[in-house]
PAZAPA-4460 file (N, C-alpha, C; in steps of 0.05 Angstrom, whole numbers, plus 32768, in hexadecimal, padded with zeros to 4 digits):
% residues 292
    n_x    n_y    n_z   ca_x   ca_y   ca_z    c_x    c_y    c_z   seq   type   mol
   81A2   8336   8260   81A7   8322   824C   818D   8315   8244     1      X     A
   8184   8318   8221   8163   830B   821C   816F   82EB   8213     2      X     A
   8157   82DE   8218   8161   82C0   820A   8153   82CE   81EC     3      X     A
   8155   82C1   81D2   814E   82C3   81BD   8142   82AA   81B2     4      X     A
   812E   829C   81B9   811C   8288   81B0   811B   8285   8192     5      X     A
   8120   8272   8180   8113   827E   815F   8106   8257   815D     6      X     A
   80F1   8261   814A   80E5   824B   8146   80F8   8234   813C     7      X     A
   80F5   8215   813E   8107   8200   8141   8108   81F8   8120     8      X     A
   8111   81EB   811A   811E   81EE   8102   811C   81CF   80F6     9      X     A
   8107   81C8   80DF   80FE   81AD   80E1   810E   8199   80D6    10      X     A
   811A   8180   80E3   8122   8174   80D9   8119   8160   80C4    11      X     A
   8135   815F   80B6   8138   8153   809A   8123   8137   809B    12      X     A
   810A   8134   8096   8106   8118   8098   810B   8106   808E    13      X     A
   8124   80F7   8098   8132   80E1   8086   813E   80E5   806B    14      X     A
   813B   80F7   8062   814A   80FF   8049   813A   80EC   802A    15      X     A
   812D   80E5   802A   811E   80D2   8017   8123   80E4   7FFB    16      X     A
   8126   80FD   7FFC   811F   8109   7FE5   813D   8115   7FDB    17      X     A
   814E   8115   7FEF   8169   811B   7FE1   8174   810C   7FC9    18      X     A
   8186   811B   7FC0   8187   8110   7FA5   81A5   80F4   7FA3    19      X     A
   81AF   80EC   7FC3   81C2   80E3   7FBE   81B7   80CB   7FCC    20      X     A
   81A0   80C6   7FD4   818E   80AE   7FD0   8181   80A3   7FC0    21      X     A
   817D   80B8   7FB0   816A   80AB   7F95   818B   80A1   7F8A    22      X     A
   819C   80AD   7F81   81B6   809D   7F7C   81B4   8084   7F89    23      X     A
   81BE   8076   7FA0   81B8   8064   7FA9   81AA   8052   7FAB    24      X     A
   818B   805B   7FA7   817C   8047   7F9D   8184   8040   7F80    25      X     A
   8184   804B   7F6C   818B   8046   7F4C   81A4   8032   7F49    26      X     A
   81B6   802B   7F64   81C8   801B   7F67   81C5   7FFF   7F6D    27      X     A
   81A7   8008   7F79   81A3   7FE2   7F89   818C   7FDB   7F6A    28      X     A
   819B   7FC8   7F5F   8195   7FC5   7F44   8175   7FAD   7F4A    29      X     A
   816C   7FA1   7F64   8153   7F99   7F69   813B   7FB2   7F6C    30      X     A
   814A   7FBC   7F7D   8137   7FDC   7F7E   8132   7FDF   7F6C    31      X     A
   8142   7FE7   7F52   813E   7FFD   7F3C   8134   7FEB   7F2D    32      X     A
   8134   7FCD   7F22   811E   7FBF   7F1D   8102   7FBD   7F27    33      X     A
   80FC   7FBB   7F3A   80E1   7FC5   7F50   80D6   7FD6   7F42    34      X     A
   80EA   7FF1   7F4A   80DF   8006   7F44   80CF   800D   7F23    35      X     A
   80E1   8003   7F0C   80D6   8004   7EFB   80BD   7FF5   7EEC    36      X     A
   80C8   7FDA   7EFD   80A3   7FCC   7EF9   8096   7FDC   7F00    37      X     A
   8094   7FE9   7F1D   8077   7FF4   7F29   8074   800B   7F1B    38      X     A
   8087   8018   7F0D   807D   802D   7EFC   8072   8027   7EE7    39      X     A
   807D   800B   7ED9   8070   8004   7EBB   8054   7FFC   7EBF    40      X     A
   804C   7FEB   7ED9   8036   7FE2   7EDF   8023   7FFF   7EE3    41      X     A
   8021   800F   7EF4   8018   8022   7EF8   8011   8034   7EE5    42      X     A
   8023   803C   7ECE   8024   8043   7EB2   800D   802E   7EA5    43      X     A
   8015   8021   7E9F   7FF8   8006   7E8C   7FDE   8003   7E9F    44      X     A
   7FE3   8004   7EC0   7FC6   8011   7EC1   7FB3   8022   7EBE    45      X     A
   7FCA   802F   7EC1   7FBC   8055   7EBB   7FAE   8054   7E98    46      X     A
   7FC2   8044   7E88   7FB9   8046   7E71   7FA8   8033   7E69    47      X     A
   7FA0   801C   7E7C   7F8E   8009   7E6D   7F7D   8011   7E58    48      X     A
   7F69   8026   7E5C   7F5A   8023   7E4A   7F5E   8034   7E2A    49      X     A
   7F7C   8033   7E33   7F8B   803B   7E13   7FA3   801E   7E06    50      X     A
   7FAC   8010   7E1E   7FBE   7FFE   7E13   7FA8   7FE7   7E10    51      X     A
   7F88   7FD8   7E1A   7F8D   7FC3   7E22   7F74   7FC5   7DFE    52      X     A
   7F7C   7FA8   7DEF   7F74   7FAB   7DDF   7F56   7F9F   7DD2    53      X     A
   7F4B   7F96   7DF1   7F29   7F89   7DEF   7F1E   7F9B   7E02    54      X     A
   7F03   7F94   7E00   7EF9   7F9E   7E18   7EF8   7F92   7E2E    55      X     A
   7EF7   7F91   7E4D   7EFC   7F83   7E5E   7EEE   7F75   7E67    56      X     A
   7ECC   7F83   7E61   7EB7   7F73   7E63   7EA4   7F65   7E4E    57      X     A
   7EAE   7F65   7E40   7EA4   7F60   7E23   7EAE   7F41   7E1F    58      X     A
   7E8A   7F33   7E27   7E97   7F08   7E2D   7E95   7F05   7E09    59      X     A
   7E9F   7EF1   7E08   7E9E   7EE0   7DF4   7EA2   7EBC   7DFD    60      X     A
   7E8E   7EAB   7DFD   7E8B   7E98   7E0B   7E97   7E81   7DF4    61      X     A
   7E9A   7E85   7DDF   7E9A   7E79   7DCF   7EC1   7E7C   7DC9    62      X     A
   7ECC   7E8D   7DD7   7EEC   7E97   7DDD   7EF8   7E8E   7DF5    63      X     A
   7EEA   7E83   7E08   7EF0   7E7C   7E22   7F00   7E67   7E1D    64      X     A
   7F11   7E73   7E38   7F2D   7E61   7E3E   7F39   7E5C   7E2B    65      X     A
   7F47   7E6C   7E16   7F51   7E68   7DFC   7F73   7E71   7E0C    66      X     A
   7F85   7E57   7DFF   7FA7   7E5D   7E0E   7FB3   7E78   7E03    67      X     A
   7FC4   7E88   7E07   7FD4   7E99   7E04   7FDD   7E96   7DDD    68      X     A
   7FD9   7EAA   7DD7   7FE3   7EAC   7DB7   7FCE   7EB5   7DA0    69      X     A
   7FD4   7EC1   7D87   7FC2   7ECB   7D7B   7FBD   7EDC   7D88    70      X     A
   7F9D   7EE9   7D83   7F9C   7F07   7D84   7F98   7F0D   7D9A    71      X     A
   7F9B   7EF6   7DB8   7F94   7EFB   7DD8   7FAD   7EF2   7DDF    72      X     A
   7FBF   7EFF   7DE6   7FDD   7EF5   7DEF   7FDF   7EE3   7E03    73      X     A
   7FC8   7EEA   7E14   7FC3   7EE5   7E2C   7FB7   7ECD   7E37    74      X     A
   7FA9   7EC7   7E16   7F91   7EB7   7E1B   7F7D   7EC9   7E25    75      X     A
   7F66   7EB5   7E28   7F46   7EBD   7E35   7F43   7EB3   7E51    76      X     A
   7F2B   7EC2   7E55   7F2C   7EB7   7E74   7F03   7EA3   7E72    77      X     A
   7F02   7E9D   7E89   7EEA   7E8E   7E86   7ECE   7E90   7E7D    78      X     A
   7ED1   7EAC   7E75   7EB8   7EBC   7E68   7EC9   7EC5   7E51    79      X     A
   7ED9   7EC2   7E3A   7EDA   7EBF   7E26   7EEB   7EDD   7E25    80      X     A
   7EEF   7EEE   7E45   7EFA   7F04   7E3F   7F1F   7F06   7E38    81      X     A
   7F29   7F15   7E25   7F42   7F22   7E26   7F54   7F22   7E44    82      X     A
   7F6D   7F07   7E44   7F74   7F08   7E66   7F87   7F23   7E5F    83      X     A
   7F93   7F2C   7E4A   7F9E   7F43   7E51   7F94   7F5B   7E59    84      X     A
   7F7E   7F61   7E49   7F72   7F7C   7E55   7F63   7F73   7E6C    85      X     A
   7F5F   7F67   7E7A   7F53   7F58   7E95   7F67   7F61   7EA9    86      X     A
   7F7E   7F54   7E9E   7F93   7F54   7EB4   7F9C   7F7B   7EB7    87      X     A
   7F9B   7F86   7EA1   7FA1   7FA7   7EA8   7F92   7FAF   7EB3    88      X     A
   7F75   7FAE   7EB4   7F5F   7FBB   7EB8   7F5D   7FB2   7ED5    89      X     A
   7F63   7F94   7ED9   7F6A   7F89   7EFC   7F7F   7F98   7F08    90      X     A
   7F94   7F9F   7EF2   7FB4   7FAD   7F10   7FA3   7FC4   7F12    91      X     A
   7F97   7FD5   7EFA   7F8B   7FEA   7F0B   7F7F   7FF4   7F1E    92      X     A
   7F69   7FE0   7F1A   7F55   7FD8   7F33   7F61   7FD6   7F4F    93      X     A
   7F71   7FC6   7F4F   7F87   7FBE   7F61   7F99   7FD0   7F73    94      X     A
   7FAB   7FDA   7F57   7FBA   7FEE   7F68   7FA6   800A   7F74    95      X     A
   7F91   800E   7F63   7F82   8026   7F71   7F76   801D   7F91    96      X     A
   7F72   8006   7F8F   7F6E   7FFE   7FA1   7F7C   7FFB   7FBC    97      X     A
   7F93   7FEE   7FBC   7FAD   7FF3   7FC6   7FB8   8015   7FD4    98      X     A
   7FB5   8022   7FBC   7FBC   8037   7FC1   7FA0   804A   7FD1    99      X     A
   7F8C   8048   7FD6   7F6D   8055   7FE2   7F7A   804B   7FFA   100      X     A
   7F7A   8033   7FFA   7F7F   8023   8016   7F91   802B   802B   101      X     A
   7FA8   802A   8020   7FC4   802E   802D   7FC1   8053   802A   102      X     A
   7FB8   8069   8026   7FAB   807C   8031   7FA0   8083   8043   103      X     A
   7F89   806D   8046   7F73   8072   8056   7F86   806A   8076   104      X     A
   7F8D   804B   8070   7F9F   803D   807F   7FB4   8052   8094   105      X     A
   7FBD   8066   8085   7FDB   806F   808B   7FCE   8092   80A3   106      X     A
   7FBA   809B   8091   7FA3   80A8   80A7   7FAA   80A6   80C3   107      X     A
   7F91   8087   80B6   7F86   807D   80D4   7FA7   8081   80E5   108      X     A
   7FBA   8067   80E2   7FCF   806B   80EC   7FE1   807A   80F5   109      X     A
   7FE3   808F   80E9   7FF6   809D   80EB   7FE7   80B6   8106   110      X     A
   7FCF   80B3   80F8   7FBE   80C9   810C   7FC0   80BF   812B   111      X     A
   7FBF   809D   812C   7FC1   8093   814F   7FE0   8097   8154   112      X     A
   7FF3   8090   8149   800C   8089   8154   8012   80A6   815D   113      X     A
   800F   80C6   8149   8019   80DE   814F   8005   80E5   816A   114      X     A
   7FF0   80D9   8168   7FDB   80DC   8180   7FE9   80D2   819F   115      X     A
   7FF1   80B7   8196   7FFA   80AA   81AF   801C   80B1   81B7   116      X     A
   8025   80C4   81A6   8040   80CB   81AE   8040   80E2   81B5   117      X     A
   8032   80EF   81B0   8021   8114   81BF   8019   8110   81D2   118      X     A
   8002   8107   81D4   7FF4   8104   81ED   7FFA   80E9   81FD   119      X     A
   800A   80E6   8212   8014   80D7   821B   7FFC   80C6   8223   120      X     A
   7FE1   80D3   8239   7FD5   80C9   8240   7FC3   80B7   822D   121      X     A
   7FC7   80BB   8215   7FB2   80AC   8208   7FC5   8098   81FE   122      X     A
   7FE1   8093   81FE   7FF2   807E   81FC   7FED   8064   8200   123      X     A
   7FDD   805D   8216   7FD9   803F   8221   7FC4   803E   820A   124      X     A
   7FA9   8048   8216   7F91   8043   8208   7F99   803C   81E2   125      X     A
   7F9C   804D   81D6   7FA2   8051   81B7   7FB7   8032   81AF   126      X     A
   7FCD   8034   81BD   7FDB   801D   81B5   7FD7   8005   81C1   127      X     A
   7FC9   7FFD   81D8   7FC4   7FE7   81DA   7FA0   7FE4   81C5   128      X     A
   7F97   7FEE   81C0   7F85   7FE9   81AB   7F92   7FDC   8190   129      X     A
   7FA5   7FEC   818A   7FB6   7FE0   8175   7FC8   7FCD   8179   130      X     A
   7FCB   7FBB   8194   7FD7   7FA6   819B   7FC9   7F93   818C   131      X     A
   7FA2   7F9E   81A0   7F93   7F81   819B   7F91   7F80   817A   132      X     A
   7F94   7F9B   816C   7F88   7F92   814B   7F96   7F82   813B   133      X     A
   7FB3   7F8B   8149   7FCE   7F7B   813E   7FD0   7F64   8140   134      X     A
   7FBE   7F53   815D   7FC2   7F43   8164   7FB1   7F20   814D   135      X     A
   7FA4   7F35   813C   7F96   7F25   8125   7FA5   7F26   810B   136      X     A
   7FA7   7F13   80FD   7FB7   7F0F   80E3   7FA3   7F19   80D2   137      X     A
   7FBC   7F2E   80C3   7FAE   7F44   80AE   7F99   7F33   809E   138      X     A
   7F97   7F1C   8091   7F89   7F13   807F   7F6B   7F0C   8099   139      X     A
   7F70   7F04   80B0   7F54   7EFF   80C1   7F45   7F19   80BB   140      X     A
   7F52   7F2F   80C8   7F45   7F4B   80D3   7F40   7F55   80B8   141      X     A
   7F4E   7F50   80A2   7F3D   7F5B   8083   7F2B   7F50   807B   142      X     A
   7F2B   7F32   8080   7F0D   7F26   8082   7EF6   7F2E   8088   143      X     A
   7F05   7F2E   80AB   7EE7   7F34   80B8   7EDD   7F54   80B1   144      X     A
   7EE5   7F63   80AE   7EE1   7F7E   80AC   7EC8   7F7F   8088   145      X     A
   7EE3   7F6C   8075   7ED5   7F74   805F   7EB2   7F68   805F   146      X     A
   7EB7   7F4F   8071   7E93   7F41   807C   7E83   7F48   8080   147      X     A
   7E97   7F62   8097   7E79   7F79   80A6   7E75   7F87   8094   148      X     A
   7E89   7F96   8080   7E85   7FAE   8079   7E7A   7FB2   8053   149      X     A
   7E73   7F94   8051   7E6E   7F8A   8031   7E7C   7F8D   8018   150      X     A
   7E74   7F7F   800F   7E83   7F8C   7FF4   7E82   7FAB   7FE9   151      X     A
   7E97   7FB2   7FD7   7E96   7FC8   7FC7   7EAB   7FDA   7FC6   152      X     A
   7EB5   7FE8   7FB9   7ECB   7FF6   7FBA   7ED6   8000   7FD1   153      X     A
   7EBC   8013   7FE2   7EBF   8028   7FF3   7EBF   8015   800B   154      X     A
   7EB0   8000   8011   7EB3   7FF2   802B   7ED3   7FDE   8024   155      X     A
   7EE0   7FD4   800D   7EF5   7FC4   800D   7F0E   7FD6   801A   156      X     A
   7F07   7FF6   800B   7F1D   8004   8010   7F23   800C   8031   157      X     A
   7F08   8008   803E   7F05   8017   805C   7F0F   7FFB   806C   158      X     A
   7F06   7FE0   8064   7F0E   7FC7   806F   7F32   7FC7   806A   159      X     A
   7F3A   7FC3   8053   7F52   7FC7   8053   7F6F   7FDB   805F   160      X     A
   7F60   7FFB   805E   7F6D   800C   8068   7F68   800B   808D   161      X     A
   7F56   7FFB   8098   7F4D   7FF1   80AA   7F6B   7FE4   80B4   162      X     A
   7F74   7FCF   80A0   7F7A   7FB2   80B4   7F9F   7FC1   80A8   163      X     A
   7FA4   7FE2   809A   7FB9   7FE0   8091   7FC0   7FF7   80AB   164      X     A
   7FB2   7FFF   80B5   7FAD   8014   80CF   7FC4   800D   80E7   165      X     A
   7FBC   7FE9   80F0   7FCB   7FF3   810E   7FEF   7FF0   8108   166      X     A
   7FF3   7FDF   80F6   8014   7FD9   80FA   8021   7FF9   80E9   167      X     A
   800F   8010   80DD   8016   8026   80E0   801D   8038   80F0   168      X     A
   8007   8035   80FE   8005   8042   811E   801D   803F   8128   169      X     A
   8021   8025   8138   803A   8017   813C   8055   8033   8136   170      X     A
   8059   802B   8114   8071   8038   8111   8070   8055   8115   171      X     A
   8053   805F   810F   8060   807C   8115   8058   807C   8137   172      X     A
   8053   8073   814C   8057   8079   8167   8073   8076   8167   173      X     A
   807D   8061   8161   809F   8058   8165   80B0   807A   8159   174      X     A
   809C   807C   8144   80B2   8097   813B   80B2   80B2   814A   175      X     A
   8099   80B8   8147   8089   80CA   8159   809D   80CD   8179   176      X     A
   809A   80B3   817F   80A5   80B9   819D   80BA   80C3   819E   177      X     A
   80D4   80BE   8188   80EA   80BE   818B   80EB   80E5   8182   178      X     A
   80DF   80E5   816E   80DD   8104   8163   80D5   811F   8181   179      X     A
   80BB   810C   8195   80BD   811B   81A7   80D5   8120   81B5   180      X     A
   80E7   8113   81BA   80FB   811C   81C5   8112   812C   81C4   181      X     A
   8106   813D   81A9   8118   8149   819A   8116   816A   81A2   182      X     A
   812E   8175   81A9   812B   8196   81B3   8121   81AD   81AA   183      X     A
   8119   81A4   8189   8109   81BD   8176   80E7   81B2   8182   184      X     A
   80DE   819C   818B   80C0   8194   819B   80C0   81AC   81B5   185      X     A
   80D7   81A8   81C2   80CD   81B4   81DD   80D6   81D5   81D7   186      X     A
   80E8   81DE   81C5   80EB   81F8   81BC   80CF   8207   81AF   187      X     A
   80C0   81F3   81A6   80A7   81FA   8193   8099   81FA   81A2   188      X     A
   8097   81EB   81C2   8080   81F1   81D9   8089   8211   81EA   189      X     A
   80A7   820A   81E5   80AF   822C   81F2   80A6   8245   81EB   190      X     A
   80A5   8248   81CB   809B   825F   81BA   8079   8261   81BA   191      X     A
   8070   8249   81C3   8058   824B   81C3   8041   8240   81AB   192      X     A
   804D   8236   819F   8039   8220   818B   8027   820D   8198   193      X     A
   8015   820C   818C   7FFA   81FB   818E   8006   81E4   818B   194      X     A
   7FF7   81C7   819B   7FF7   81A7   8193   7FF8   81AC   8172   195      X     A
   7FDD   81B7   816E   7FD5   81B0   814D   7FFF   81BC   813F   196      X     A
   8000   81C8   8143   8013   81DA   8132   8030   81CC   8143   197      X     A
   802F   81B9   814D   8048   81AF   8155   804B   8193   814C   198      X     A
   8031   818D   814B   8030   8166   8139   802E   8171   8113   199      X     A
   8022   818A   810F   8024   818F   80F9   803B   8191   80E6   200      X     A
   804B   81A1   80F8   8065   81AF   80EE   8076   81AC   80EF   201      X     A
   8078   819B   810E   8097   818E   8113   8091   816B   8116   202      X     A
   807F   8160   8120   8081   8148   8126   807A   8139   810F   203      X     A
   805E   813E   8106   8059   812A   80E8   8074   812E   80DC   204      X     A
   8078   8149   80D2   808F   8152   80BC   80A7   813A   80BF   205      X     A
   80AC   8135   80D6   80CB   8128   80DF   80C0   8109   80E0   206      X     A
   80AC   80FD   80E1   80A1   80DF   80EF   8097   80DD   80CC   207      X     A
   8093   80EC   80B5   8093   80EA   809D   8096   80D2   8087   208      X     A
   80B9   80D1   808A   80C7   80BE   807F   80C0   80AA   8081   209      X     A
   80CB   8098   809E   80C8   807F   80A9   809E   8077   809C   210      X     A
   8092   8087   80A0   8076   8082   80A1   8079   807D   8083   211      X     A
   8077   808F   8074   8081   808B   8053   808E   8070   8046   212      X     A
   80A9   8069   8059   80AD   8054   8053   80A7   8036   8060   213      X     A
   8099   8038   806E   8086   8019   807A   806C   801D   8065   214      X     A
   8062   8032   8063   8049   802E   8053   804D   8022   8031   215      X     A
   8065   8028   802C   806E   8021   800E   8072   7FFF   8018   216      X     A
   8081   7FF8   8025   8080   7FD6   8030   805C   7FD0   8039   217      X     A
   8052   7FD6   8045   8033   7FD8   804D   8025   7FD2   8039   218      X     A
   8024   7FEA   801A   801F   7FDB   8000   801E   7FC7   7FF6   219      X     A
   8032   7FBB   7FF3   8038   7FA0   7FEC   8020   7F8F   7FFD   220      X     A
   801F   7F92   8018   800A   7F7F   8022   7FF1   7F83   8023   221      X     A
   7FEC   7F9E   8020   7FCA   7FA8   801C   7FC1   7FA0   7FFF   222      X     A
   7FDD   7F9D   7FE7   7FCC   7F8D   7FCD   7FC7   7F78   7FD1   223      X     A
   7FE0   7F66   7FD9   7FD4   7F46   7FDF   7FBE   7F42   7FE8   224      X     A
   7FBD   7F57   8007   7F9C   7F51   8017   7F81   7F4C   7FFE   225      X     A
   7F8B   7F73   7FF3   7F75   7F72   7FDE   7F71   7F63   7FD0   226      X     A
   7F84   7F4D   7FC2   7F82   7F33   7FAD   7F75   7F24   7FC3   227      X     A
   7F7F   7F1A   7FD9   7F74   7EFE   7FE3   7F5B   7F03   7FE3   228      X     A
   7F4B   7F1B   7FF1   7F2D   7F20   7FFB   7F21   7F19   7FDE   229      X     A
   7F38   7F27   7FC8   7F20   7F27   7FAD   7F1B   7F05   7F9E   230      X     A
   7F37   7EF4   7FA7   7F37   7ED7   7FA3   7F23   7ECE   7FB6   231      X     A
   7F1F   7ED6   7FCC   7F04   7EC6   7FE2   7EE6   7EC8   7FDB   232      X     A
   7EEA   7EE4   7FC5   7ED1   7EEA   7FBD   7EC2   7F07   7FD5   233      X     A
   7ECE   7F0C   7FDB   7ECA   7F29   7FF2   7ED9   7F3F   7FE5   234      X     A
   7EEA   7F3C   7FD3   7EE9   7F56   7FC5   7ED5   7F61   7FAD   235      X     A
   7EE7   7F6B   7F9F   7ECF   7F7A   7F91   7EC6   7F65   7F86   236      X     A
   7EA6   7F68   7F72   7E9F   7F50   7F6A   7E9F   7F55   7F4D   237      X     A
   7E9E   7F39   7F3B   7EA1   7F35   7F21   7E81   7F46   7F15   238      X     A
   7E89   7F54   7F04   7E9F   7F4C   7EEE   7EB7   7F5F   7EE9   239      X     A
   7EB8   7F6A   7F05   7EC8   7F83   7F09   7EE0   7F74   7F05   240      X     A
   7EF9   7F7E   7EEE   7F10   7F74   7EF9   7F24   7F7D   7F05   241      X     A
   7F26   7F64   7F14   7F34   7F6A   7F33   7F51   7F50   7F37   242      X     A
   7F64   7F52   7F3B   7F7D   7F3E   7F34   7F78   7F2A   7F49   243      X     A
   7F6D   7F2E   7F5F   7F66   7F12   7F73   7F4A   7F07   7F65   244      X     A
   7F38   7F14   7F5F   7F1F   7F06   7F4F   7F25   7EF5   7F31   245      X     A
   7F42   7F06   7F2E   7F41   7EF6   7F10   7F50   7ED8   7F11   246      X     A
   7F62   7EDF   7F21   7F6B   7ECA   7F29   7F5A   7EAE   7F39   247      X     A
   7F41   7EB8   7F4D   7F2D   7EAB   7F5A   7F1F   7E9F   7F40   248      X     A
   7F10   7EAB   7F25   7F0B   7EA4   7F0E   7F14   7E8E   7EFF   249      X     A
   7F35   7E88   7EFE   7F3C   7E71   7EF3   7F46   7E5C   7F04   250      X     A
   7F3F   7E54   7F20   7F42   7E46   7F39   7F3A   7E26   7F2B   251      X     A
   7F1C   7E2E   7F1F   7F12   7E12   7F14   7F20   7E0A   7F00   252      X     A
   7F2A   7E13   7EF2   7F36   7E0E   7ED1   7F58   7E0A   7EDB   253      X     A
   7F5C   7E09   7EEC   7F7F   7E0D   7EF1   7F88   7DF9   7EE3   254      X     A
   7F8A   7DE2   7ED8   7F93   7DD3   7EC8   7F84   7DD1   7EAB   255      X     A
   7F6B   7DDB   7EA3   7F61   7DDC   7E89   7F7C   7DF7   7E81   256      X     A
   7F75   7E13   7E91   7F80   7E1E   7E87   7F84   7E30   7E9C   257      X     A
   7FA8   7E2B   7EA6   7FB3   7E3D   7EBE   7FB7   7E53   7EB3   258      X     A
   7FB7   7E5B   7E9B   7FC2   7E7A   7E93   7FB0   7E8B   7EA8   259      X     A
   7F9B   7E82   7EAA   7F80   7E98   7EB2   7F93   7EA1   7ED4   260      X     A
   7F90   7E88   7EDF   7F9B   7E8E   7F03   7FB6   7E9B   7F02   261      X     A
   7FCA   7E87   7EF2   7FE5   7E95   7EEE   7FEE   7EA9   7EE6   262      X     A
   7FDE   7EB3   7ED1   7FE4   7ECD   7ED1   7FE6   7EE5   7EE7   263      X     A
   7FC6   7EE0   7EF3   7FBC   7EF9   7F01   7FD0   7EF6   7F17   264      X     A
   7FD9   7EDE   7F26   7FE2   7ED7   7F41   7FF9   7EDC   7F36   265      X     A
   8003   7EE0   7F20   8023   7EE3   7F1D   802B   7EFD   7F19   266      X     A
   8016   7F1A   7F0E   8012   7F30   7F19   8007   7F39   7F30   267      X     A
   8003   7F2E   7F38   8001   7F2C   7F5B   801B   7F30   7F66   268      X     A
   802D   7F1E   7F63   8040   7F10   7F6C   805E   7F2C   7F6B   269      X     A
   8058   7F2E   7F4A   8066   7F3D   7F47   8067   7F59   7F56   270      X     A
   8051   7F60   7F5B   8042   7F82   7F63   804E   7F7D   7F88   271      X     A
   804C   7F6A   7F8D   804D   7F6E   7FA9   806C   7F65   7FB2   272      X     A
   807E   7F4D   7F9F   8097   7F57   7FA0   80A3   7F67   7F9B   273      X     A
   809B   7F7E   7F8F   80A8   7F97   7F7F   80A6   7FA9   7F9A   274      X     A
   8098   7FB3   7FA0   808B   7FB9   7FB2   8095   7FBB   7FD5   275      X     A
   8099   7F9F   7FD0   80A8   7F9D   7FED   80CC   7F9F   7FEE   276      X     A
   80D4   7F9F   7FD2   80F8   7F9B   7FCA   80F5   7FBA   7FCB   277      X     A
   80E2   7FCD   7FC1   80E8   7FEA   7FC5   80DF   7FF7   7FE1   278      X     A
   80CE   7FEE   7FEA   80CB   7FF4   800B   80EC   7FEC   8016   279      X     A
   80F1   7FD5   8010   810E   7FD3   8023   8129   7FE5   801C   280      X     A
   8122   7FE6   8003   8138   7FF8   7FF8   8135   801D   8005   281      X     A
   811C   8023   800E   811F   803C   8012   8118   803A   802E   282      X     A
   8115   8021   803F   8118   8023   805B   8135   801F   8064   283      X     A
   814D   8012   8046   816A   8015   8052   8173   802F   804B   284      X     A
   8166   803B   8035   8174   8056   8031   8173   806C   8040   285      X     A
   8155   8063   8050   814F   8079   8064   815C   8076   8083   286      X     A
   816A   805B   808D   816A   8052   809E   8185   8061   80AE   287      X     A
   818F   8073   80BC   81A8   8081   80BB   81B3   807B   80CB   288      X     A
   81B6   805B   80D9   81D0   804D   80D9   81D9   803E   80C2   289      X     A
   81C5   8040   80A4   81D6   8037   8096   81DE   804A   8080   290      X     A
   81DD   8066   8088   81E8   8081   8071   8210   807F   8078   291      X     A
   8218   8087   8066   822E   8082   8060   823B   80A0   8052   292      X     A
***
């Protein structure tokens, strides 16, 4: 009598892509609002420099702080610039930003937690490191990082994807561990697969989802980060526009003329509620004590 071994057979990760979730989401009528801001926003960034109708850097001092109406909808901002093409040319900045970050972020993370759920022995070491980083409030440790590491695109993105690293980690060890316990892991050590080719193929593949959907919630807080650092003056610097700098810009004027702060801080506001109503919506859709 032969046993017949056949390679393990990968499970569904969370189902995110079936089509009777995307139904479901299109039902939770906050979601599907979310959803379509962050597409319209995303869309008018991509297109700024076809929708926005000034140039962004182009002052006119003699236009400064002019209210909303006529040929600047928006008004001006304190250097006489267009707050609408400011403000597109900022979500861009922004969300590219956001999005480099929560990348780099999801890496780092995902690389320790599948680390620390494989290799048992490196378990303690790996996650109590990510105790102590945790143990700092995201806005401190983006601070201090962006301090050491200065200004500029490439050091904001490495500071930020930095401080968006450990509460990643976190979720995929939590996932990771649970995935090891699964009988296509120890079937795939039976047939004889490599570590590399068993976190490749079966473990990332399945710890996927859940990671996917914390990092879409994660977003939402790696823009804010990115606004506050750029409101403190540690993000990028002027005359770059940036939606925490533009907003930092009309701080002095908030009563000559709030359009400048309110605006930017109210696309802020918006980007990171949207954001987090669709992170929750596809952490209940994925969640399978609550599939139906």
């Amino acid at each position: 009598m032969s046993t017949d071994i056949t390679a393990p057979q990968t499970a569904n990760p969370a189902g995110i892509a079936r089509p009777h979730l995307l139904r479901r989401l299109s039902r939770d009528p906050l979601a599907l609002i979310a959803l379509i801001f962050l597409v319209a926003i995303v869309v008018a960034a991509l297109l700024a420099p076809v929708l926005a109708p000034f140039d962004p850097y182009d002052t006119n001092l003699r236009m400064r702080l002019r209210p909303p109406g006529g040929d600047h909808l928006l008004g001006t901002d304190t250097q006489g610039r267009d707050m609408l093409t400011r403000l597109l040319y900022g979500a861009r900045t922004t969300l590219a930003l956001g999005f480099a970050s929560i990348v780099v972020g999801s890496l780092i993370g995902t690389s320790i937690g599948l680390a620390a759920a494989f290799y048992r022995r490196l378990e303690g070491p790996l996650m109590r490191l990510v105790d102590i980083l945790l143990s700092f409030p995201s806005i401190l440790f983006g601070l201090a990082l962006a301090a050491m590491l200065g200004v500029g695109m490439d050091s904001l993105v490495i500071a930020l994807g930095l401080s968006a690293a450990p509460p990643i980690a976190r979720v995929a060890r939590a996932t990771a561990a649970s995935v090891m316990q699964a009988e296509y892991m120890d079937a795939g050590r039976v047939i004889g697969l490599s570590d590399g080719a068993l976190i490749r193929r079966y473990l990332l593949r399945n710890c996927a989802a859940p990671i996917v959907v914390y990092c879409s919630l994660q977003f939402g807080e790696t823009i804010l980060l990115a606004a506050a650092l750029g409101f403190l003056g540690l993000g990028l610097q002027p005359p770059t526009a940036e939606l925490g700098s533009i907003a930092a810009e009309g701080r002095s004027f908030i009563f000559l003329a709030p359009h400048v702060s309110t605006a930017a801080s109210l696309l802020i506001f918006m980007i990171v509620l949207s954001c987090n109503l669709l992170g929750d919506a596809f952490r209940d859709l994925t969640d399978p004590k609550l599939q139906r």
